[in-house]
NUSE-661208 format. One record per residue: z, x, y of N, C-alpha, C in turn. Coordinates in pm, 1 decimal. Layout:
[[Z, X, Y], [Z, X, Y], [Z, X, Y]]
...
This chain:
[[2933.0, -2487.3, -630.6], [2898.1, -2496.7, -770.9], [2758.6, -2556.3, -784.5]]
[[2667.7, -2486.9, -851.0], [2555.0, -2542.5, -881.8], [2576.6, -2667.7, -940.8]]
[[2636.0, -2696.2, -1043.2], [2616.9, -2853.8, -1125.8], [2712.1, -2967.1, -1016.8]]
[[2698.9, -2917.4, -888.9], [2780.7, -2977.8, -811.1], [2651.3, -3127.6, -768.3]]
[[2647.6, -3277.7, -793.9], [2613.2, -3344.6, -722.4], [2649.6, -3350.2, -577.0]]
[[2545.1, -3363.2, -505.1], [2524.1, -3359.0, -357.1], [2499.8, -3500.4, -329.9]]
[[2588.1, -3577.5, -236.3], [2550.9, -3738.4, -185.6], [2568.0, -3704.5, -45.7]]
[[2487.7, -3740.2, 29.9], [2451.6, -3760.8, 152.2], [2540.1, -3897.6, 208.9]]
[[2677.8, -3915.9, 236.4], [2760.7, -4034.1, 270.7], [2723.3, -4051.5, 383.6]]
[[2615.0, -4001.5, 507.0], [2622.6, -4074.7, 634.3], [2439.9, -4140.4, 601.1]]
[[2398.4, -4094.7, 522.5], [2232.7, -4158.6, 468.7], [2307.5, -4340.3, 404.8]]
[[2434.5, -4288.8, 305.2], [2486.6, -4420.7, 291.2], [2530.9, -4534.8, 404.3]]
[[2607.5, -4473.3, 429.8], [2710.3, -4563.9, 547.9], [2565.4, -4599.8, 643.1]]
[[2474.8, -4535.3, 684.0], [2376.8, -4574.2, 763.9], [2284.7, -4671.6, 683.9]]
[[2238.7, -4669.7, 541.0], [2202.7, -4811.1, 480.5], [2252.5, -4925.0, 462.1]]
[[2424.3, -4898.2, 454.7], [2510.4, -5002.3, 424.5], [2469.2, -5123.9, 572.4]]
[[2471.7, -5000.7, 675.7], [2509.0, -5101.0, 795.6], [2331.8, -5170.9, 826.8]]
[[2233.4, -5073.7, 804.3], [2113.8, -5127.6, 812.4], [2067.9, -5263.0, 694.3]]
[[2104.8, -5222.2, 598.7], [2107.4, -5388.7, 495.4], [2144.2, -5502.4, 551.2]]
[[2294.4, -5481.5, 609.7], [2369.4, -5587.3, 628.3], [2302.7, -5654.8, 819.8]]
[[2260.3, -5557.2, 836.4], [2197.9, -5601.7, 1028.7], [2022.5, -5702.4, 913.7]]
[[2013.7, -5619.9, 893.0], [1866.4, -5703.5, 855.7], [1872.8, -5844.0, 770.4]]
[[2008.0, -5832.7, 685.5], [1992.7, -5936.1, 631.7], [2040.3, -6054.7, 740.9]]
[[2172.7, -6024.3, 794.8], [2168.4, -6127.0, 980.2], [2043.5, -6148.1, 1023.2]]
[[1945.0, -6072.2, 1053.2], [1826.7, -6091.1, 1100.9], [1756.9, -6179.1, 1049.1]]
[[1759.0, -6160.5, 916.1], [1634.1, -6274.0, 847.6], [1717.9, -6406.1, 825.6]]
[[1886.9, -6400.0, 828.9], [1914.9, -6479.0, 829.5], [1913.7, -6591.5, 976.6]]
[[1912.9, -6552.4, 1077.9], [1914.7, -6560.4, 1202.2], [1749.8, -6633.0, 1249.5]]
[[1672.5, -6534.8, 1141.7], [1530.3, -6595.0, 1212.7], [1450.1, -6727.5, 1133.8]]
[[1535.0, -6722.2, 973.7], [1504.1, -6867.3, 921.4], [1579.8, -6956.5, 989.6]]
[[1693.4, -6962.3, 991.1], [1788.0, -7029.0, 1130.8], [1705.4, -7100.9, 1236.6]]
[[1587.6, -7030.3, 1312.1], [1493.6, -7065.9, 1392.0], [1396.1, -7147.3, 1331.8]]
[[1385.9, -7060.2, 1225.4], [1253.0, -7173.2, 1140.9], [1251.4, -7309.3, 1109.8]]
[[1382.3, -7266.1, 1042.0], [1433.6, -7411.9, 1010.8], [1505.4, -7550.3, 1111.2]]
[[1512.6, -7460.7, 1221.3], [1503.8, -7552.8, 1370.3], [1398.5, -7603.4, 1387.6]]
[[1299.0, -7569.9, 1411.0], [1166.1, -7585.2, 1446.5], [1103.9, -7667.0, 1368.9]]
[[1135.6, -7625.6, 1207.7], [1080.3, -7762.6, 1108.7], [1140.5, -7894.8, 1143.0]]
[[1261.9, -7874.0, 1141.2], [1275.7, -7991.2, 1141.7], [1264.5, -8065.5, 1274.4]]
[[1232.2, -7983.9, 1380.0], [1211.4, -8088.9, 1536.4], [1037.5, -8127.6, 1470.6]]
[[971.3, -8050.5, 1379.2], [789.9, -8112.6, 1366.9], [891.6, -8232.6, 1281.9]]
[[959.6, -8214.2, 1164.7], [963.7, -8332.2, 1094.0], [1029.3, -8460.2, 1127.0]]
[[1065.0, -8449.0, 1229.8], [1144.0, -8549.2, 1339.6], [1070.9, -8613.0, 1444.7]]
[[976.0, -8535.1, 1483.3], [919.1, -8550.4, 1650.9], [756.7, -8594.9, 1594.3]]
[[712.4, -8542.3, 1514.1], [618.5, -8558.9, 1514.1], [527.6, -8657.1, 1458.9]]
[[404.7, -8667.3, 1431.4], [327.2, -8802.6, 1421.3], [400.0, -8808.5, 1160.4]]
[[445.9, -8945.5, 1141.0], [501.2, -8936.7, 1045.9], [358.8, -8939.7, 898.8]]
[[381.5, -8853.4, 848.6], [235.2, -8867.5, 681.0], [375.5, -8833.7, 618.5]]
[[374.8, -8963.0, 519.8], [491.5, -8964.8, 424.3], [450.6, -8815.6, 329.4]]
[[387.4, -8771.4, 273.1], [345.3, -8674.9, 191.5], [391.0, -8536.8, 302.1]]
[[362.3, -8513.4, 411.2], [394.8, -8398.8, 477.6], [538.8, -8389.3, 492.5]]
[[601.5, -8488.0, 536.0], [705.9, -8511.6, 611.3], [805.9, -8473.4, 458.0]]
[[750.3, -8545.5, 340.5], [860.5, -8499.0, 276.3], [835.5, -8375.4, 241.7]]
[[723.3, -8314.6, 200.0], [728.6, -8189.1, 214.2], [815.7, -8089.9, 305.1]]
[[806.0, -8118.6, 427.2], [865.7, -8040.2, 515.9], [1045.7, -8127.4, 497.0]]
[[1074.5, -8182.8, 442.5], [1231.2, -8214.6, 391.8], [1271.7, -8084.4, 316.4]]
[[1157.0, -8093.9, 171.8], [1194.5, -7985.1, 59.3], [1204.2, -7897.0, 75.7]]
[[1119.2, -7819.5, 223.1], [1124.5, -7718.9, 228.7], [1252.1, -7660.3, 334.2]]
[[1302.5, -7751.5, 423.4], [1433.0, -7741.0, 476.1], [1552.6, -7737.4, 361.8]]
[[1548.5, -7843.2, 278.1], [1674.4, -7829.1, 197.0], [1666.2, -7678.3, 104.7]]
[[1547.2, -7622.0, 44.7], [1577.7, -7497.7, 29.2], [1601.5, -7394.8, 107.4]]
[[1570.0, -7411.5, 270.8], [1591.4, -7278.7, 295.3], [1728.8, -7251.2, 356.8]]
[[1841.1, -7374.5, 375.0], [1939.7, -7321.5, 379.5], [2014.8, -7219.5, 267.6]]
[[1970.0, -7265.7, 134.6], [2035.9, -7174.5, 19.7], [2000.9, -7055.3, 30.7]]
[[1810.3, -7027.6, 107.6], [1757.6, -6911.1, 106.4], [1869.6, -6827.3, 203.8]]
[[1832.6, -6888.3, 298.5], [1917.3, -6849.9, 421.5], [2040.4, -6762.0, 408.9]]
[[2172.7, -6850.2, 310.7], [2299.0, -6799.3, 268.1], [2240.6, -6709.6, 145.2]]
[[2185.4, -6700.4, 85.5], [2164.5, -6589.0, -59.0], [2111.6, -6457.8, 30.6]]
[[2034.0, -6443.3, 92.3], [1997.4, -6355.1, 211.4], [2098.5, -6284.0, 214.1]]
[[2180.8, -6377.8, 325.6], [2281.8, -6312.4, 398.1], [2362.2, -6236.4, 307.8]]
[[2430.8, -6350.4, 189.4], [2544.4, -6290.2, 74.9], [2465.4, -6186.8, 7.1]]
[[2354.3, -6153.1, -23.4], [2285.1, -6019.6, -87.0], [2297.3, -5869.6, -14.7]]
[[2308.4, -5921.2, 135.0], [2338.1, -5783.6, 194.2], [2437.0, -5804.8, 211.2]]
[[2529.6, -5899.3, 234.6], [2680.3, -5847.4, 245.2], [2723.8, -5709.5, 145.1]]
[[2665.2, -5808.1, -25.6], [2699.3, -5781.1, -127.5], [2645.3, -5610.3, -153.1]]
[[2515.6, -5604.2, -67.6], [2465.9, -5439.3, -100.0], [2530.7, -5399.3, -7.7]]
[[2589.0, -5454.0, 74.2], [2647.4, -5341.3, 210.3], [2757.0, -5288.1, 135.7]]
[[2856.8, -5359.1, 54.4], [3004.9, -5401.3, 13.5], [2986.6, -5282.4, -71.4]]
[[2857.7, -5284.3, -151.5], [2864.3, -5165.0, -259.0], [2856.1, -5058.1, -195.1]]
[[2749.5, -5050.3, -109.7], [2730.3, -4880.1, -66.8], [2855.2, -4796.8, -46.0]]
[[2941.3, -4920.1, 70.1], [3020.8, -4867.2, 136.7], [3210.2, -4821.1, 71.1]]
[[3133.2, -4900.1, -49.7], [3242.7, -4868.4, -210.3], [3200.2, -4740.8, -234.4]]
[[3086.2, -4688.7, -257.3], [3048.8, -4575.5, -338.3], [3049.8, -4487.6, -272.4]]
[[3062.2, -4471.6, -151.9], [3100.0, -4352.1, -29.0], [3230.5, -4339.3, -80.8]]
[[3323.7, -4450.4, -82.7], [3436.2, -4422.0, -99.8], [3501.7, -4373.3, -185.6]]
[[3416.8, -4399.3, -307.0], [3472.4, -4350.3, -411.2], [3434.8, -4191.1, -458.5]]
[[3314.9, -4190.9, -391.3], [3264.3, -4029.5, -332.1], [3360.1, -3964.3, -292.8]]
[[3432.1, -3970.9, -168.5], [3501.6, -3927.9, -89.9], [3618.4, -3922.3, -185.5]]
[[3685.5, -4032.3, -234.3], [3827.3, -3978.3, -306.1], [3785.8, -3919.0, -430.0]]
[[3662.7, -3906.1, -459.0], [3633.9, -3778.1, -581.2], [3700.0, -3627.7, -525.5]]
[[3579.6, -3656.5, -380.3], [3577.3, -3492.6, -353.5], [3724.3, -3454.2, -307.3]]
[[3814.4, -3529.3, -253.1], [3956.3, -3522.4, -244.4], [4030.4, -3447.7, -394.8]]
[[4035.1, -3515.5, -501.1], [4043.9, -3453.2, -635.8], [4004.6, -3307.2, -631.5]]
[[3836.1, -3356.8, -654.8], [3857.2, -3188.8, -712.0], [3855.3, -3087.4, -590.7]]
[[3858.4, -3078.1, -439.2], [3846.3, -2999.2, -343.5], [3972.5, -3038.2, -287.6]]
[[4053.4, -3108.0, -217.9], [4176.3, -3139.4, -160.5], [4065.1, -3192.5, -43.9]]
[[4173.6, -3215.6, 32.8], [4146.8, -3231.5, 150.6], [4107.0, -3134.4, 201.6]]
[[4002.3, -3151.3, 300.6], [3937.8, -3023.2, 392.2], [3914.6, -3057.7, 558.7]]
C-alpha cells in the first residue's frame, strides 16, 4: 500500500543499543574524571579558592554522571517501545508473517 508508513526497526533497535553503550561511556569516562579530580583535590599543593572549586565541581558531576546514564536508559527504553509497538501494529493489520 502506498499510504503504507515504512519504519526501518533494525536502524531502531541499532540506536536504542548505540544510545544506551554511549551513554555507559560518558558515564564511565566522567567516572575517571571525577577520580582524578579528586586525587588533584586531595594530593595536591592546597589554594582554598581552587580546592573548593574543584569540590563544586565533583559534587555536580555525580548528578551529571547519573542524568547521562538515566537519559539513555530512558531513550533506549523508548526506541525499543516503539519497535514494539511497530511490530504489534504490523501483526494487526498483516497477521503474522
Amino acid at each position: 500500500m502506498e499510504e503504507d508508513i515504512i519504519v526501518a526497526d533494525e536502524n531502531f533497535r541499532i540506536a536504542s543499543e548505540t544510545i544506551r553503550n554511549y551513554g555507559e561511556f560518558l558515564s564511565f569516562h566522567l567516572g575517571v574524571y571525577e577520580w582524578v579530580l579528586k586525587q588533584v583535590a586531595n594530593s595536591a599543593i592546597q589554594d582554598e579558592r581552587i580546592t573548593e572549586r574543584m569540590w563544586n565541581i565533583l559534587g555536580n558531576l555525580k548528578g551529571i554522571k547519573e542524568t547521562i546514564k538515566n537519559a539513555a536508559e530512558i531513550i533506549g527504553q523508548h526506541s525499543t517501545s516503539f519497535v514494539e509497538a511497530i511490530d504489534e501494529a504490523d501483526k494487526f493489520l498483516y497477521g503474522n508473517r
